[in-house]
N, C-alpha and C positions, 0 to 999 in steps of 0.2 A: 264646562270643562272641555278643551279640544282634544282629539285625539292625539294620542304618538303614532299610530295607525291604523290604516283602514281595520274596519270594524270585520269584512267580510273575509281579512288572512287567516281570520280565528275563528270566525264561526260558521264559514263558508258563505253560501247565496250566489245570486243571482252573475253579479260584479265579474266574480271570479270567471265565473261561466263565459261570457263574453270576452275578458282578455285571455281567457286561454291562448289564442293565435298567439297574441303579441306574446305571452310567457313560456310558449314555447320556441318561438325564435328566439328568446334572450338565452334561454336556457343551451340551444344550439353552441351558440356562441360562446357560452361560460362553458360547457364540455368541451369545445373544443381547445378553449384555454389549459383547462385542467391536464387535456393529456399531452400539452407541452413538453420538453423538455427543461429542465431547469436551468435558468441561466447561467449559474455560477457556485462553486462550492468551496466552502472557509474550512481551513486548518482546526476549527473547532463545530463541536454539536450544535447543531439548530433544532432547537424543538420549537415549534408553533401551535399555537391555544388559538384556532378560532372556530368559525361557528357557520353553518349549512346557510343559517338563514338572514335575513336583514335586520338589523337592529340589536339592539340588548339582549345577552344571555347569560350573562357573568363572567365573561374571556377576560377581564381586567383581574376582576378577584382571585379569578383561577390563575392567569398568567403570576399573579403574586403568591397563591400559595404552591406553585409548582417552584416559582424559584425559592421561598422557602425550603422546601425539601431536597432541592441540589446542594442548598447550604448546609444543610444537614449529614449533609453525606461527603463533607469536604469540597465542594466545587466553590466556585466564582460565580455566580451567574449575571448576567446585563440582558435588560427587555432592546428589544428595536422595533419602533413600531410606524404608521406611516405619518401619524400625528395629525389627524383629521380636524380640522376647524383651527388649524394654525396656519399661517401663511408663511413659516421658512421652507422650502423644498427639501432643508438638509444635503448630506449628513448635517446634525450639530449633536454634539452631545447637549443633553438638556443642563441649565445651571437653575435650578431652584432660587437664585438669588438675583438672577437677572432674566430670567426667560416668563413670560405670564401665555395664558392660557390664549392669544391671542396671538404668541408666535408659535406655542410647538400644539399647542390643544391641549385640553383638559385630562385626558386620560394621562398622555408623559406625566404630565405634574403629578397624578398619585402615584404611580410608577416610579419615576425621579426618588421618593421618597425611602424607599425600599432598597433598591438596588442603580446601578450605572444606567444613563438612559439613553437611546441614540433616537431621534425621530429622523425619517429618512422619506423620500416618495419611491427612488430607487434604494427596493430592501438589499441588494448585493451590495453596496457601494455603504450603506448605512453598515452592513453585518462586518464588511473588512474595519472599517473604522473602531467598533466594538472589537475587532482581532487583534488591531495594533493598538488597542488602550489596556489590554491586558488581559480580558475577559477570558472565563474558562470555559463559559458554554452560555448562547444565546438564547432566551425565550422570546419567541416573537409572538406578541399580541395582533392577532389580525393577522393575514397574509394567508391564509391556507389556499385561497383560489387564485395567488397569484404565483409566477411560474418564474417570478426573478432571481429567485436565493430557492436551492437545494435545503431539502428540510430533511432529519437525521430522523427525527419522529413529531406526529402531529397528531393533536386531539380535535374532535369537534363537539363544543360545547353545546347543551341544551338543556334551555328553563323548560323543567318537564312537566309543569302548569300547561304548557300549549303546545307540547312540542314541535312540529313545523306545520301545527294550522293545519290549513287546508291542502296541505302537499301540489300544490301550485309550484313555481315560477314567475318569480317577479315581472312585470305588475299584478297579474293575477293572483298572488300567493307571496308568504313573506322569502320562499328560497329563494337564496343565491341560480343554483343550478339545481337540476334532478338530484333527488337523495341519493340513489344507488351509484353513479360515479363519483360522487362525493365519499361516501361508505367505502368504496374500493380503492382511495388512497387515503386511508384514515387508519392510524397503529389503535387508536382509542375512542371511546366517544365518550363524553360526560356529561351526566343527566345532573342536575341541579334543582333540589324540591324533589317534590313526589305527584303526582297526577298520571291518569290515565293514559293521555296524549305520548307520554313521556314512555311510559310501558309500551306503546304499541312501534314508537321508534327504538324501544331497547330491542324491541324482538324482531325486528330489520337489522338492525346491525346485528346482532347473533345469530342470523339467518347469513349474513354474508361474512362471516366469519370475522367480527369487530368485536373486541373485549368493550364490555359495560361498567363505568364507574360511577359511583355515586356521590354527591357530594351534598351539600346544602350550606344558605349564606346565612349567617348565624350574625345577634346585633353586636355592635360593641360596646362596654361599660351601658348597655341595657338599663341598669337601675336609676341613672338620670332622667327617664322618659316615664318614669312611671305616674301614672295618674296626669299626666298632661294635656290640657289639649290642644288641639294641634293644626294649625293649616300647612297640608306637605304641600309644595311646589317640586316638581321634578321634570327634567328636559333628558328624561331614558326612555330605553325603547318599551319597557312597559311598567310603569309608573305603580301599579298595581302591587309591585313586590314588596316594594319601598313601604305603599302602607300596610300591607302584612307584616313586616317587620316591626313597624313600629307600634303596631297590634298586640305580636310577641313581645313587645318589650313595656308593656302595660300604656301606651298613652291612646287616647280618643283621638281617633284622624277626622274631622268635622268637616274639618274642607281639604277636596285633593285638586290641587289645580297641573292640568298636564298640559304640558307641554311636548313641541318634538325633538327627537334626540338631537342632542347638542346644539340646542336654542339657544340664541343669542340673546340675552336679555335684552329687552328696550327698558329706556325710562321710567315711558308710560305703562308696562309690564311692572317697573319695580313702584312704580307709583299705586296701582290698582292691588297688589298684593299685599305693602305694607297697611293701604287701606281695610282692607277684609280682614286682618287682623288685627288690626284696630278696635274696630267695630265692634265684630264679635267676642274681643279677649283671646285672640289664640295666640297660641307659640308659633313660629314661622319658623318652620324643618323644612331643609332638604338635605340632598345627595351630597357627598364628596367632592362627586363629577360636577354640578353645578354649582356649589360654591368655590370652586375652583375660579369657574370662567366667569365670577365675579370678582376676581383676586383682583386690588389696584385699582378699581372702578372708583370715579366719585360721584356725588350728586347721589340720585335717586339711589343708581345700585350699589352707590359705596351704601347709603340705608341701609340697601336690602341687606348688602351683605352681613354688616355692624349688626344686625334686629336677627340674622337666621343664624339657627345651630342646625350642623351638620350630623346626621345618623351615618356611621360607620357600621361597614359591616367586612365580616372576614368569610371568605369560604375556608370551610371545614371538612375533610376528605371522610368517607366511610371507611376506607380503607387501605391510608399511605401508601402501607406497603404496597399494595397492588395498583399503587401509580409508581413509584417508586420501578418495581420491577418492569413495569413498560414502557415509559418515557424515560426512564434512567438507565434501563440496563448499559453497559457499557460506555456509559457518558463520565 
């Protein structure tokens, strides 16, 4: 199994010790970004869902159950995101019928599905295009440390299995930037799961005067997974939730094969996979996110794609209303 990441953002050692330097110059430089000013600001709300640290926290699922809840309350809502692992620079709005995970990236595509979708590399110039298609208020997935598009209110998500690790700075550590000037332009933080780690960042952001939400990624239609078993394959930031989920949803995970976030399948990857399930007899699961960026594939990963079922999952708020009242107020 490779890692989605170093082994020492999580459990500390030696690693980290040593790039300290280097994680504190980056860190430099990402606060100094932070206290930018904001490029540009749209006729409508921008809320932005992302997250402190590098990699997967659930900002996709969140971004989609937040803009459920503007739906709920009579709004419009459209994601803009910057569209990672896609090669158009944008604006485009995404078209689900002709755009594959190879122009805008994998995440627009679940995105796409729910609501209007803009991928952009310039989030200003993406957020007007979402103004002049009719949009009533933007969820931006992603963007919290970038200083292009004015943001009306923003959460910073967190899988509270491991909350930010080793409180490093990248390389040393999985943060973007230091916690604390992260915390001081944050309306929210949202903790995802339950763990320790998770508690000791609820109680920094409560200490700096940041509301605590909680949430968790719950499966979907669950009862098709029961008794299965299973080889997960996943290219997320941490591979590990995925077979927790599918734990919860009664199937045996025999083999987890991880990959790193937003891994490009090779052949020889959909060859060796379909093989090990072979072999052994298992069901071949993954993500949403990576059978996406198999969407259209032929040969091997058309295979893969044809041979895997995809585990869905939804985040589930503890307590709407109290997202509701703080990324909604006034939107």
């Amino acid at each position: 199994m490779t890692r989605a990441a170093p082994r020492f953002w999580w459990e500390g050692g030696a690693a980290g010790v040593l790039l300290a330097p280097l994680g504190a110059l980056v860190g430099l430089v990402a606060g100094r970004r932070l206290r930018r000013p904001p490029g540009g600001r749209l006729s409508i709300p921008v809320i932005c869902i992302g997250n402190p640290t590098v990699g997967g926290s659930g900002k996709t699922p969140t971004a989609i159950a937040v803009a459920a809840l503007l739906r709920g309350v009579g709004q419009a809502p459209a994601f803009l995101l910057r569209g990672y692992g896609g090669r158009l620079p944008g604006p485009v709005l995404v078209d689900l019928q002709a755009h594959t995970a190879a122009d805008v990236g994998d995440e627009a595509l679940l995105l796409a599905r729910h609501a209007p979708t803009v991928v952009s590399r310039d989030r200003l110039a993406g957020g007007r295009l979402l103004e002049r298609s009719g949009a009533g208020v933007v969820v931006m997935d992603d963007g919290f440390q970038n200083p292009g598009l004015a943001k009306d209110r923003s959460a910073l998500v967190i899988d509270a299995a491991v909350g930010v690790g080793n409180g490093r700075v990248t390389p040393a550590g999985p943060l973007r930037a230091a916690l604390a000037p992260q915390l001081a332009r944050a309306d929210a933080v949202i903790l995802v799961g339950s763990g320790g780690r998770g508690d000791a960042v609820a109680a920094e952001a409560r200490k700096a005067g940041v509301p605590v939400l909680r949430a968790r990624l719950a499966p979907v239609a669950a009862d098709g997974f029961a008794g299965m078993r299973v080889c997960l394959y996943a290219g997320i930031g941490r591979p590990e939730k995925v077979a927790a989920t599918l734990a919860e949803a009664g199937a045996e995970v025999v083999r987890l094969e991880a990959f790193p976030d937003h891994h490009p399948f090779s052949a020889a990857d959909a060859d060796r996979l379909l093989t090990l399930a072979e072999t052994d007899r298992l069901t071949l699961v993954t993500t949403e996110k990576d059978l996406a960026r198999l969407g259209g594939a032929d040969g091997a990963c058309g295979r893969l794609a044809a041979a895997s079922r995809a585990i869905a999952v939804e985040l589930q708020f503890e307590d709407p209303e109290a997202v509701r009242a703080i990324l909604a107020r006034d939107v």
